[in-house]
C-alpha positions as CSV (number, residue, x, y, z in Angstrom):
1,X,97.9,122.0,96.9
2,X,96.1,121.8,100.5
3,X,97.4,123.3,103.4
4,X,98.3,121.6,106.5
5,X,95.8,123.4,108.3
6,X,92.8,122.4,106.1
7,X,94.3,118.8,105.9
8,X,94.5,118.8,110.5
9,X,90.7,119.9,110.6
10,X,89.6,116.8,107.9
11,X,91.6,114.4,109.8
12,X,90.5,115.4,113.3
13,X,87.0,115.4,111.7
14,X,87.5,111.9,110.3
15,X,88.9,110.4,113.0
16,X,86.2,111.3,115.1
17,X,83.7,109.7,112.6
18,X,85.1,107.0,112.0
19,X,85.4,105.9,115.7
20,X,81.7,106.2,116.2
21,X,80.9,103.8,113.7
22,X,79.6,100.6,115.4
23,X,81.8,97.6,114.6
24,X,79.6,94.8,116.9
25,X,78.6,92.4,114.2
26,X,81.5,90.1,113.3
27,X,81.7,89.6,109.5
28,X,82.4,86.5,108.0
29,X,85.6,87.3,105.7
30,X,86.9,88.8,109.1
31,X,88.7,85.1,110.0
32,X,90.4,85.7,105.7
33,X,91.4,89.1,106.5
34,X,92.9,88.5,109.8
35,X,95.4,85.9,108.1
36,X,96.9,89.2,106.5
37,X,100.8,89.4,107.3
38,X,101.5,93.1,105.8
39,X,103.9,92.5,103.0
40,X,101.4,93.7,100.7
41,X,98.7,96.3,100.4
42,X,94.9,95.3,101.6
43,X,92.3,96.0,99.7
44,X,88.4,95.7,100.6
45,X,86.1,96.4,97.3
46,X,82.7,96.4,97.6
47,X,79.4,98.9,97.4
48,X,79.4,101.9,99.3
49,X,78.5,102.0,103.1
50,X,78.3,98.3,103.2
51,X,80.6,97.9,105.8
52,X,84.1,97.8,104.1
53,X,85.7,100.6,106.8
54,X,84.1,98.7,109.8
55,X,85.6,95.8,108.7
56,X,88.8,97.1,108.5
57,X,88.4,98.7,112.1
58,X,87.4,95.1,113.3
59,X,90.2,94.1,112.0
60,X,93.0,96.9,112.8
61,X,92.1,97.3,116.5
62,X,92.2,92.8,116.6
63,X,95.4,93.2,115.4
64,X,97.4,96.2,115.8
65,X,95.4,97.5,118.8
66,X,93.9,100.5,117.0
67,X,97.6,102.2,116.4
68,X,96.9,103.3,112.8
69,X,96.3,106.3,110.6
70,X,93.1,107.0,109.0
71,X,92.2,109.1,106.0
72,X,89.1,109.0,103.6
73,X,89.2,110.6,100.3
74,X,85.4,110.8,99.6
75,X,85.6,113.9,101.4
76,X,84.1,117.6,99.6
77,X,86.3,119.5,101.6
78,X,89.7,117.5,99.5
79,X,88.4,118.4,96.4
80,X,91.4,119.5,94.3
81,X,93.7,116.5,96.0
82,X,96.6,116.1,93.8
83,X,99.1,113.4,93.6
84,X,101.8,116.0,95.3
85,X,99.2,116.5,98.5
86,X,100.2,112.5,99.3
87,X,103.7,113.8,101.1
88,X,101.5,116.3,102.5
89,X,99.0,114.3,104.1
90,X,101.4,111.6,105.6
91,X,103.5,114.3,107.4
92,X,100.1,116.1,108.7
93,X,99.0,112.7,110.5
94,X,102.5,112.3,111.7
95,X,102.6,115.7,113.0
96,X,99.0,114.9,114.7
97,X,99.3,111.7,115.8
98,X,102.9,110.9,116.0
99,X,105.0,107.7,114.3
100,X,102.9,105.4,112.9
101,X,103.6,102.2,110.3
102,X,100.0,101.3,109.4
103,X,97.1,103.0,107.5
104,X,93.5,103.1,106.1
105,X,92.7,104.8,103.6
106,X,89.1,104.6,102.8
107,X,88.3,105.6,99.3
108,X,91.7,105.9,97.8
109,X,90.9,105.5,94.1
110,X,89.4,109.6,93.7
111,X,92.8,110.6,93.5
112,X,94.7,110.2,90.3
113,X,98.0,108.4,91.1
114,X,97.2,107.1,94.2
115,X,98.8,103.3,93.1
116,X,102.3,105.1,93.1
117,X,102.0,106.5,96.2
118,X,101.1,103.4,98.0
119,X,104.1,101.9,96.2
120,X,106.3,103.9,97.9
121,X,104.8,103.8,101.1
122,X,104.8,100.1,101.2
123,X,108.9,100.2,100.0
124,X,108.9,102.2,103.3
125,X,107.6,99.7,105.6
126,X,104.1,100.8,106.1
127,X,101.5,98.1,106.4
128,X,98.4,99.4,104.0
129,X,94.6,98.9,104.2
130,X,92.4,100.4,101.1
131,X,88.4,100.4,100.7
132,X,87.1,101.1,97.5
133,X,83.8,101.1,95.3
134,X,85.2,101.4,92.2
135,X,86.1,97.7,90.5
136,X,87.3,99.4,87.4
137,X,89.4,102.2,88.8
138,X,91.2,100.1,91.7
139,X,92.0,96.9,89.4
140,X,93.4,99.0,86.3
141,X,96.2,100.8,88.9
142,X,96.3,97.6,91.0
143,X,97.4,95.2,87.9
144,X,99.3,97.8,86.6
145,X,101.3,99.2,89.4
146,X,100.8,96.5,92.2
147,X,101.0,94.0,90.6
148,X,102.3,91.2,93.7
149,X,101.6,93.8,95.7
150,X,98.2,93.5,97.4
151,X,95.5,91.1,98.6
152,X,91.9,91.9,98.1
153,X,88.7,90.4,99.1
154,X,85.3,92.0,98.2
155,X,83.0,92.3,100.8
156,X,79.1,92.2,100.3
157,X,76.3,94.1,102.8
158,X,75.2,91.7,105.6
159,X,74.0,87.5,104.7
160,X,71.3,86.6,106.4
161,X,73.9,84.9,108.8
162,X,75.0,88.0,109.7
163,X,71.7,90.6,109.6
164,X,70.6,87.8,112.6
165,X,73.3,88.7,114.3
166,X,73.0,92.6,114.0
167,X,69.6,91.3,115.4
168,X,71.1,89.6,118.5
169,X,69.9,86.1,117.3
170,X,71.7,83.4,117.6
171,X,72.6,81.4,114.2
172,X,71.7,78.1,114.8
173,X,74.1,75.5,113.2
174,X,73.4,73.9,110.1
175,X,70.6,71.5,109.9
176,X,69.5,71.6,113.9
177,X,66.8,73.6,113.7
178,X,64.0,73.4,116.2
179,X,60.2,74.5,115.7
180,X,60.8,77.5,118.1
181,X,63.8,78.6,115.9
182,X,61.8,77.7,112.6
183,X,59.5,80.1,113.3
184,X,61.9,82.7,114.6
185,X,64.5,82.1,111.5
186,X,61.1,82.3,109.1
187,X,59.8,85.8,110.3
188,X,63.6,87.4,110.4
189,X,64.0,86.4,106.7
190,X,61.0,87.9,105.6
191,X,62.2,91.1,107.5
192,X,65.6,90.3,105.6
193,X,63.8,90.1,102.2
194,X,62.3,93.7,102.1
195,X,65.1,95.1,104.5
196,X,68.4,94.3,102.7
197,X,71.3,93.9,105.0
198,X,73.0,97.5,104.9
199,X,74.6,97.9,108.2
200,X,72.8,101.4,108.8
201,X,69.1,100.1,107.9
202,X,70.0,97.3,109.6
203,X,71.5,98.6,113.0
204,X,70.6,102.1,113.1
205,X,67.6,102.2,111.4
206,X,68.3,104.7,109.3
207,X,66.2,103.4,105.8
208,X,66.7,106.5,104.0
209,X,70.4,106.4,103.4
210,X,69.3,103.6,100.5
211,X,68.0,106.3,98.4
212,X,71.6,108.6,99.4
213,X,73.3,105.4,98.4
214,X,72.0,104.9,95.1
215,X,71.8,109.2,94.5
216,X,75.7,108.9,95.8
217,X,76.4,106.0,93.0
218,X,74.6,108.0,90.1
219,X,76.4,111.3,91.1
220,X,79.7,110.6,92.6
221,X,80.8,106.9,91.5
222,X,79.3,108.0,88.0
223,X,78.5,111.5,86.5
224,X,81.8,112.3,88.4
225,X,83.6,110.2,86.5
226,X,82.5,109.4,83.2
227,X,80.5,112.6,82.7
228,X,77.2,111.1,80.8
229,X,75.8,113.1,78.5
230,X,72.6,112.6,79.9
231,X,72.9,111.8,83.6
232,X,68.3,111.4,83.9
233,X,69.0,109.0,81.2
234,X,71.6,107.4,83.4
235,X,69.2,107.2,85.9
236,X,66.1,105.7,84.6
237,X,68.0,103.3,83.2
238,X,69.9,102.1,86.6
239,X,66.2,101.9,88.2
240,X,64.9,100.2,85.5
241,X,67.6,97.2,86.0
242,X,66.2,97.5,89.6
243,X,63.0,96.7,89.0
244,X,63.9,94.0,86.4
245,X,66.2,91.8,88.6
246,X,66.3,88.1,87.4
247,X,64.9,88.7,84.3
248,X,67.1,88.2,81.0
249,X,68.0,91.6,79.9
250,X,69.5,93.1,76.1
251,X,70.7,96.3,75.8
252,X,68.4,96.6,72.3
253,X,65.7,96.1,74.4
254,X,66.5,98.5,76.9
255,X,66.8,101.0,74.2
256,X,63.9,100.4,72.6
257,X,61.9,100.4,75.8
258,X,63.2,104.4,76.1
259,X,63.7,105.1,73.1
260,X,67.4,106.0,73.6
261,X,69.8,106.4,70.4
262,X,72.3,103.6,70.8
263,X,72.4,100.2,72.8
264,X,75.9,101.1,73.3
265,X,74.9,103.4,75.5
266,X,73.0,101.3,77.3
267,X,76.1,98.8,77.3
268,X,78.2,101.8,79.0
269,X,75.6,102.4,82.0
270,X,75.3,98.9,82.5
271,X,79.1,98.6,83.2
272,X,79.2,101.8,85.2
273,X,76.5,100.0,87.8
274,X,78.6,96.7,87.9
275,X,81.8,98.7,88.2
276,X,80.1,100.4,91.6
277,X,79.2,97.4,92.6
278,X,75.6,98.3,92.5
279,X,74.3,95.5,90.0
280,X,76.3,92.1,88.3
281,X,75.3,90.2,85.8
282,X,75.0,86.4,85.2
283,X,74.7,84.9,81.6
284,X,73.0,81.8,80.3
285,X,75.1,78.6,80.5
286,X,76.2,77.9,77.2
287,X,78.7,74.4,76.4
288,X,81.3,76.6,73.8
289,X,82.5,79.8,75.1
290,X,82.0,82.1,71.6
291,X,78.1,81.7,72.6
292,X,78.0,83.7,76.1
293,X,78.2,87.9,75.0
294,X,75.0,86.5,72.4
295,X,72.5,85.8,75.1
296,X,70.5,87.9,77.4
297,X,72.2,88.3,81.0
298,X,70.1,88.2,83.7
299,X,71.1,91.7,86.2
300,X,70.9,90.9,90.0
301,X,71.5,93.9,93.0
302,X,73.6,93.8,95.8
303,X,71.2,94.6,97.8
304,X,67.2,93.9,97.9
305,X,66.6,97.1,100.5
306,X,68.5,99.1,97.8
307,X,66.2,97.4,95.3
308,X,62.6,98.9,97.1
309,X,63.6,101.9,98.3
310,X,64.8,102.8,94.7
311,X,62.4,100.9,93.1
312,X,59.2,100.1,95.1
313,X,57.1,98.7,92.5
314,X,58.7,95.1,92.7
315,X,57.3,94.0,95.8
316,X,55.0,93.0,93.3
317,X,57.5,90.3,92.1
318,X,58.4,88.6,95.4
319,X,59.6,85.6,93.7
320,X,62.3,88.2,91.8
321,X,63.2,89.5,95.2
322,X,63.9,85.7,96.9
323,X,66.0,84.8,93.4
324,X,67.9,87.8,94.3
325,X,68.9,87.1,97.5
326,X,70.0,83.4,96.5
327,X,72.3,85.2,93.5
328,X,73.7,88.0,95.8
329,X,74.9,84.7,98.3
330,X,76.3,82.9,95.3
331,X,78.5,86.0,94.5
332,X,79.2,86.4,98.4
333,X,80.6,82.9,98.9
334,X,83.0,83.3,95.5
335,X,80.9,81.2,93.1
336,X,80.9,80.9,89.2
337,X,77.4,80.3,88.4
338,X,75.0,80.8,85.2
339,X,71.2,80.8,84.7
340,X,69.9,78.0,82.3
341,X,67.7,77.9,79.7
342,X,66.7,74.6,77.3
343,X,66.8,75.7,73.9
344,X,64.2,73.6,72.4
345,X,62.0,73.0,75.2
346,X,62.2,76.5,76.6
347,X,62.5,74.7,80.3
348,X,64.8,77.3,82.7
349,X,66.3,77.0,85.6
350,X,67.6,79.8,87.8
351,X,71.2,78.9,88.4
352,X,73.6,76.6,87.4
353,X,77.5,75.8,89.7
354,X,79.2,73.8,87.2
355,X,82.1,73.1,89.4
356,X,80.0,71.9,92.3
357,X,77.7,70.2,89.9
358,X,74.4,71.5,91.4
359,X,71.2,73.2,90.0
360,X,69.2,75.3,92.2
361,X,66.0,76.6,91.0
362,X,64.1,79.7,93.2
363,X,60.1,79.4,93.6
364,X,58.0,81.8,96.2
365,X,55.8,78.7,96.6
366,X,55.4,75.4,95.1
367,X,51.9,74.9,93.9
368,X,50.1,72.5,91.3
369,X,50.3,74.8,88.8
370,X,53.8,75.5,88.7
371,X,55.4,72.1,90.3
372,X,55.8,70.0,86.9
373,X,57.6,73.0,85.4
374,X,59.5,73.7,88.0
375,X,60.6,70.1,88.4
376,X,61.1,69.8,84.8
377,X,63.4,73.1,84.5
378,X,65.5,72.1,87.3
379,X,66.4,68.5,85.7
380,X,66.9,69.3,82.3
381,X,69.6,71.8,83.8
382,X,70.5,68.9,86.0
383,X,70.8,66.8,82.4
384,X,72.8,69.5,80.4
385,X,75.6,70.2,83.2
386,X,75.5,67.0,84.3
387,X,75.1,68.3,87.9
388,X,74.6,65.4,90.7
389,X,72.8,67.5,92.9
390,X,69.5,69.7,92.5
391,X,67.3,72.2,94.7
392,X,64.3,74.1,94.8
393,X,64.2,76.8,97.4
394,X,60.8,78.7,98.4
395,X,60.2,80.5,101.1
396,X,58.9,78.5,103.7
397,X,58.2,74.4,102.0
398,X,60.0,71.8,103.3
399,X,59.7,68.2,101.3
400,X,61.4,65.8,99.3
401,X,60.0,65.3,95.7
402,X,60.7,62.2,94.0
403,X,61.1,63.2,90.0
404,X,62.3,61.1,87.3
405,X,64.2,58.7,89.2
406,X,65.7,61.2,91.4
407,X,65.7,62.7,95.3
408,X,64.8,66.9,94.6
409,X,64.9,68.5,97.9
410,X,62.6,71.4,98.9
411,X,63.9,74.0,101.4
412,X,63.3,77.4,102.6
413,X,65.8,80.0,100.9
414,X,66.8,81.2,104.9
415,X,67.6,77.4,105.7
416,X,70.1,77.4,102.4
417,X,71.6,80.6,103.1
418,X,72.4,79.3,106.8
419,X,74.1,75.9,105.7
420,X,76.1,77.7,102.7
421,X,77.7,80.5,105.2
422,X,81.2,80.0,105.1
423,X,82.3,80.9,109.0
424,X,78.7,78.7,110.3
425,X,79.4,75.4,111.7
């Protein structure tokens, strides 16, 4: 059990924290969270420090003018919480702060039981926001115990759309773009590429919390947890699927590559970095469903600053680096999307949307060289899916390429990004 006393001095603590952070750059799930009524808990998943409690303070002091409880359970100084330290806690802030109906609670997965708790608070009339950066941890209890019970989103570091406007930039709308703002938009997104779009990198500065980040996912969202046997082995592996975004991955291969004892191993660490939200995986378009698990996935990051700083060795594959940007915005905006590959021809394309019937393939730069392949992979996808609609992004072309009787237009990655942001009109 933890005392009230210990409990007052983390709250007071936390409180004053988390009003310093710096909520200036609107998000663009902030207009979906703000249609929240209460009648159910709300719950923001995502990587750590990518914003998820700013949001939330966004969205508390919009609409319930900052009169809210605030706890955070990744916190050293709880360790030994138990499920009986809940009743604890809520008379403490009540006791501090007086009568209060609505809380955060940043974290909230550490403690074992947590989903009951919330349960009851929400039978009590409390309205309930939750962060979290475990998938696995917060869906089990949430499908289990709240089943009706909650609304999530999950919420991504910043688009480019947003990382212009922690850069006081004005977004332009889509498709009026003028040469001044070309060149602007074209220098920002090659910041964007190497920088990532972690709030603290982004607004502060502060580069070196990437490397704290991914040390933080390894030791706390990880080792914690499932207790590895080797925890270096855990690690080299997670930097190795850093350094290898985009390209189709096995977990034989993996093994082989460190000579590790079982690909089931590397099976496990692989799902520990999705559940974190550090990495997620896309697999190769197949027409019958029994086909997918046999393939190799292709691993993408959430995050290309998290990428170098972790892994620095792949600015040496900038054309990895744009792909990943493009995937990371496909997962942001809530598409289901696949790589392809032709299986006689060996002709690929990046990604597939079968429900949008589009095929976008990713190229640093469009030469002579690679053009006819390029071309080819991206309509032979086109073919297969029978998508209407194909595009090749670069970094900086601008055309349209007439190929095999159809209209394939070329366009910088930061253009596409702009027109597929959901709040940019």
């Amino acid at each position: 059990m933890i005392s009230k006393q210990a409990l007052k001095t983390v709250i007071s603590d936390q409180w004053k924290e988390f009003e310093s952070l710096k909520d200036s750059v609107p998000r663009s799930v902030f207009s979906k969270a703000s249609s929240y009524t209460g009648a159910s808990a709300f719950v923001v998943k995502g990587v750590r420090r990518c914003g998820k409690s700013t949001l939330l303070k966004q969205l508390l002091k919009a609409k319930f003018d900052g009169n809210f409880f605030y706890f955070n359970f990744d916190d050293d100084r709880i360790a030994g919480f138990i499920t009986a330290d809940f009743q604890t806690l809520i008379e403490t802030l009540i006791e501090a702060y007086g009568e209060k109906k609505t809380v955060l609670f940043d974290e909230i997965q550490n403690i074992a039981g947590w989903e009951l708790f919330i349960n009851r608070i929400l039978r009590q009339g409390y309205k309930v926001f939750i962060t979290g950066s475990n998938a696995n941890l917060l869906s089990k209890e949430l499908g289990t115990h709240l089943t009706g019970r909650h609304v999530d989103i999950e919420l991504y570091p910043f688009s480019f759309c947003e990382f212009l406007k922690a850069n006081k930039i004005e977004v332009p709308r889509k498709g009026f773009y003028s040469t001044e703002q070309k060149a602007q938009l074209s220098k920002k997104f090659k910041e964007y590429i190497l920088k990532g779009g972690m709030p603290e990198p982004v607004v502060l500065k502060n580069e070196e919390m990437l490397t704290q980040v991914f040390n933080d996912i390894v030791q706390k969202d990880i080792v914690t947890r499932y207790n590895p046997r080797k925890p270096s082995e855990l690690k080299i592996v997670l930097k190795f699927l850093l350094a290898n975004v985009s390209n189709p991955i096995t977990y034989r291969s993996i093994q082989s590559n460190f000579n590790i004892k079982s690909a089931n191993t590397i099976q496990k660490y692989t799902e520990y970095a999705e559940e974190t939200y550090l990495v997620f995986s896309v697999q190769r378009f197949e027409k019958t469903l029994k086909k997918f698990d046999k393939n190799p996935k292709k691993i993408y990051c959430v995050d290309n600053g998290l990428i170098l700083k972790n892994t620095p060795t792949i600015l040496e594959r900038k054309g990895a680096l744009l792909e990943n940007i493009v995937a990371v915005q496909l997962k942001r905006i809530g598409k289901e999307f696949y790589y392809y590959k032709n299986k006689s021809s060996h002709n690929e394309a990046d990604f597939v949307v079968p429900d949008e019937k589009t095929a976008i393939q990713v190229c640093y730069e469009l030469t002579d060289t690679n053009k006819e392949r390029e071309l080819k992979g991206l309509t032979d996808a086109m073919k297969e899916t029978k998508a209407n609609t194909g595009h090749i992004l670069t970094l900086e072309q601008e055309q349209e390429i007439e190929y095999n009787d159809k209209k394939i237009p070329v366009k910088p990655v930061w253009q596409w990004l702009i027109e597929t942001e959901p709040d940019n009109t």
